[in-house]
C-alpha positions as CSV (number, residue, x, y, z in Angstrom):
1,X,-12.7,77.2,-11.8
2,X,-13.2,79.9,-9.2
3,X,-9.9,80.8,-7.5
4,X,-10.0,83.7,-4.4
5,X,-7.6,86.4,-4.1
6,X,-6.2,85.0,-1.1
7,X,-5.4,81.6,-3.0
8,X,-3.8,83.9,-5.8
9,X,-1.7,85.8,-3.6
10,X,-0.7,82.8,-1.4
11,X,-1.5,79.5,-3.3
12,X,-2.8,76.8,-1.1
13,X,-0.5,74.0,-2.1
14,X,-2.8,71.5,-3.8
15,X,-4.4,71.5,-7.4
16,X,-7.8,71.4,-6.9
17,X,-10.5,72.1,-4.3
18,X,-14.4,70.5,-4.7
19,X,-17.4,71.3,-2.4
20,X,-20.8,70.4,-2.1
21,X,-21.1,74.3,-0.9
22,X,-20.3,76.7,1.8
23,X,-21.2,75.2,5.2
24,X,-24.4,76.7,5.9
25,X,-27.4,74.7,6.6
26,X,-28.5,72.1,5.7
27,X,-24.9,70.9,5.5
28,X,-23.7,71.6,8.3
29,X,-26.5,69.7,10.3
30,X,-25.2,66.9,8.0
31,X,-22.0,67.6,8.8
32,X,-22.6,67.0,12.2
33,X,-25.1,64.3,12.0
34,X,-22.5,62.2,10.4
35,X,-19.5,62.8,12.7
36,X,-21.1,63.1,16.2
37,X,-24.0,61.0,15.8
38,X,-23.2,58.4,14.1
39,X,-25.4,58.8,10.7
40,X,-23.4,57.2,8.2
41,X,-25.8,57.2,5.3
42,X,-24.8,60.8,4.9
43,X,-21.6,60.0,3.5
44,X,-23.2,58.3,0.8
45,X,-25.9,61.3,0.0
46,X,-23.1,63.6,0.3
47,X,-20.4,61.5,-2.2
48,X,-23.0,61.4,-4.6
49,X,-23.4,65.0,-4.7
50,X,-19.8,65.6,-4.9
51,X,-19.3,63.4,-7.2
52,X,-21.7,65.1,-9.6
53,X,-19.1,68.2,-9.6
54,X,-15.7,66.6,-9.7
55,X,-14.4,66.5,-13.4
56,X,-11.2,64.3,-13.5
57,X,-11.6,61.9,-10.4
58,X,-8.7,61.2,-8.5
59,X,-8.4,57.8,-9.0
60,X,-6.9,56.9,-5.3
61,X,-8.6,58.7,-2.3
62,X,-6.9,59.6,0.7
63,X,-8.9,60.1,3.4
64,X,-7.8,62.5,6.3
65,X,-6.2,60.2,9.2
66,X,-7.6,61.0,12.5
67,X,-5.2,60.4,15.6
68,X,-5.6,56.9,16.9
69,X,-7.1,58.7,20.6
70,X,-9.6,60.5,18.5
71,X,-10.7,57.3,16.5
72,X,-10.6,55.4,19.9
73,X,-13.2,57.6,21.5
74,X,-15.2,58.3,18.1
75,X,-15.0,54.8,17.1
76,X,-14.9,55.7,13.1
77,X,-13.3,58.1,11.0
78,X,-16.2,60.3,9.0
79,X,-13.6,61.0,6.2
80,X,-13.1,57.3,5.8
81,X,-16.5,56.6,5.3
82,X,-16.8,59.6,3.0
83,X,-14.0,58.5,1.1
84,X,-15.1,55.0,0.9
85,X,-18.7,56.4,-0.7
86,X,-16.9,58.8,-2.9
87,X,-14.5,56.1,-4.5
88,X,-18.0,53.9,-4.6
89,X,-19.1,56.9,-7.2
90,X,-16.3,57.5,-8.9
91,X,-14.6,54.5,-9.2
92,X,-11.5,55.3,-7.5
93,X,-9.5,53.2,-4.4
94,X,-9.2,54.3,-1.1
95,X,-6.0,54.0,0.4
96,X,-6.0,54.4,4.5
97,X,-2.3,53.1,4.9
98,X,-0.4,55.9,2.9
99,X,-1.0,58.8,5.6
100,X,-0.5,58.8,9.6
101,X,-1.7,61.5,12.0
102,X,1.3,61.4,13.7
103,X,0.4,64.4,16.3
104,X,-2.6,65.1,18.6
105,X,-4.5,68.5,18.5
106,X,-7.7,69.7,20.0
107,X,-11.2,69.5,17.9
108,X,-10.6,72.5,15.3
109,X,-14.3,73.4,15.5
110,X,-13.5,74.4,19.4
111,X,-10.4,76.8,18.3
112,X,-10.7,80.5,16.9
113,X,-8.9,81.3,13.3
114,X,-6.0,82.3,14.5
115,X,-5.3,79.2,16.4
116,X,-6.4,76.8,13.5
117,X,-4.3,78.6,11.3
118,X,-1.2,77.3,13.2
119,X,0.6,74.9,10.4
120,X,-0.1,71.4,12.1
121,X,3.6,70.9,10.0
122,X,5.2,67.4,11.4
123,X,1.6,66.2,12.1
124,X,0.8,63.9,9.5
125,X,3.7,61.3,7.9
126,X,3.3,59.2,4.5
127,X,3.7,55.4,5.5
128,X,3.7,53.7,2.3
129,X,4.5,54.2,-1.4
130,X,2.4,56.7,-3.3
131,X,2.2,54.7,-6.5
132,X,-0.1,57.4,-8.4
133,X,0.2,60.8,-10.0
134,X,-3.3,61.8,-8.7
135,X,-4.6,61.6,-5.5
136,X,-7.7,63.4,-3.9
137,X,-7.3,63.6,-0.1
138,X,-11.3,63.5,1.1
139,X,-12.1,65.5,4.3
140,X,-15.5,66.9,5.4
141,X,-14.8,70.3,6.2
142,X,-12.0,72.7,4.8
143,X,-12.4,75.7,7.1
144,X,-8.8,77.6,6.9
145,X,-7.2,74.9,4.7
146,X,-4.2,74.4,7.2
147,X,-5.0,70.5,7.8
148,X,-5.1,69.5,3.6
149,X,-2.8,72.2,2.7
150,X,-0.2,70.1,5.0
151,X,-0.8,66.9,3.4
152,X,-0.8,68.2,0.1
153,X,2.0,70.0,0.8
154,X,3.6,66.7,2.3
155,X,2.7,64.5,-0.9
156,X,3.8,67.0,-3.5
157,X,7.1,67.6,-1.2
158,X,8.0,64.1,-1.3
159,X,6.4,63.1,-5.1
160,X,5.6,64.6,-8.0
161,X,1.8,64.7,-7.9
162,X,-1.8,66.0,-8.8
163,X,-3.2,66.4,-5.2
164,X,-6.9,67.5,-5.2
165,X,-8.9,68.3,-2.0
166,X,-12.4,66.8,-1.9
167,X,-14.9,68.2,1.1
168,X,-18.4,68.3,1.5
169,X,-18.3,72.2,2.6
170,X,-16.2,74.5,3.2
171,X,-16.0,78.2,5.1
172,X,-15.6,80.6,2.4
């Protein structure tokens, strides 16, 4: 496993990360295609891909909650539907229930680093029991890390858990 010298010097508070690749093309036309346009089969090519690199499967996903406004006006949430593919691959459960966006923030693709990188602490909430000691919260993009690292952070704070962060890409 590849570990940066950023994550050595300041680790990023889950166990595991696993990526398609870097987002570059063609996944980040994918990327887009899925969340913006509606394109759900990509969830599915993309889960099979990822699952091809994930060793130990989590066996309960968590997918990334969005804030109710934001599913209103989208009308899904991508990393559901990722999720719900990746469990389909791997085996596992999805679990929607256990995490609550709990705070409102603009689209992180609009904001610079520096703004993204401002902890999004007291924005997410666990809402049920965690009845497992390894989880895999499922996003599509880990840019900065900020969003998972808070969850992670969140679940490991609370119990005494394997937390592993499954994305299609990621900025390196």
């Amino acid at each position: 496993m590849e570990v940066c010298g950023r994550c050595l010097r300041e680790p990023p508070g889950w166990d595991s990360l696993t990526c398609i690749s870097d987002y570059r093309f063609p996944l980040n036309t994918m990327v887009h295609q899925l969340k913006y346009h509606g394109r759900h089969w990509y969830a599915g090519l993309a889960a099979a891909e990822l699952a091809a690199g994930i060793d130990n499967p989590a066996p309960v996903l968590l997918p990334v909650p969005m804030h109710w406004k934001r599913r209103f006006t989208r009308r899904f949430n991508h990393s559901t539907l990722l999720a719900k593919a990746l469990a389909a691959e791997t085996g596992g459960r999805v679990e929607t229930g256990w995490l609550k966006r709990t705070g409102y923030r603009p689209q992180q693709q609009k904001l610079d680093r520096k703004t993204r990188l401002k902890s999004p602490e007291g924005s997410f909430e666990i809402t049920a029991e965690v009845n497992s000691g390894h989880v895999g919260i499922v996003d599509d993009v880990v840019t900065t890390g900020t969003t998972v690292a808070t969850i992670a952070r969140l679940l490991k704070k609370q119990h005494n858990i394997q937390v592993d962060i499954y994305c299609i890409c990621r900025t390196p």
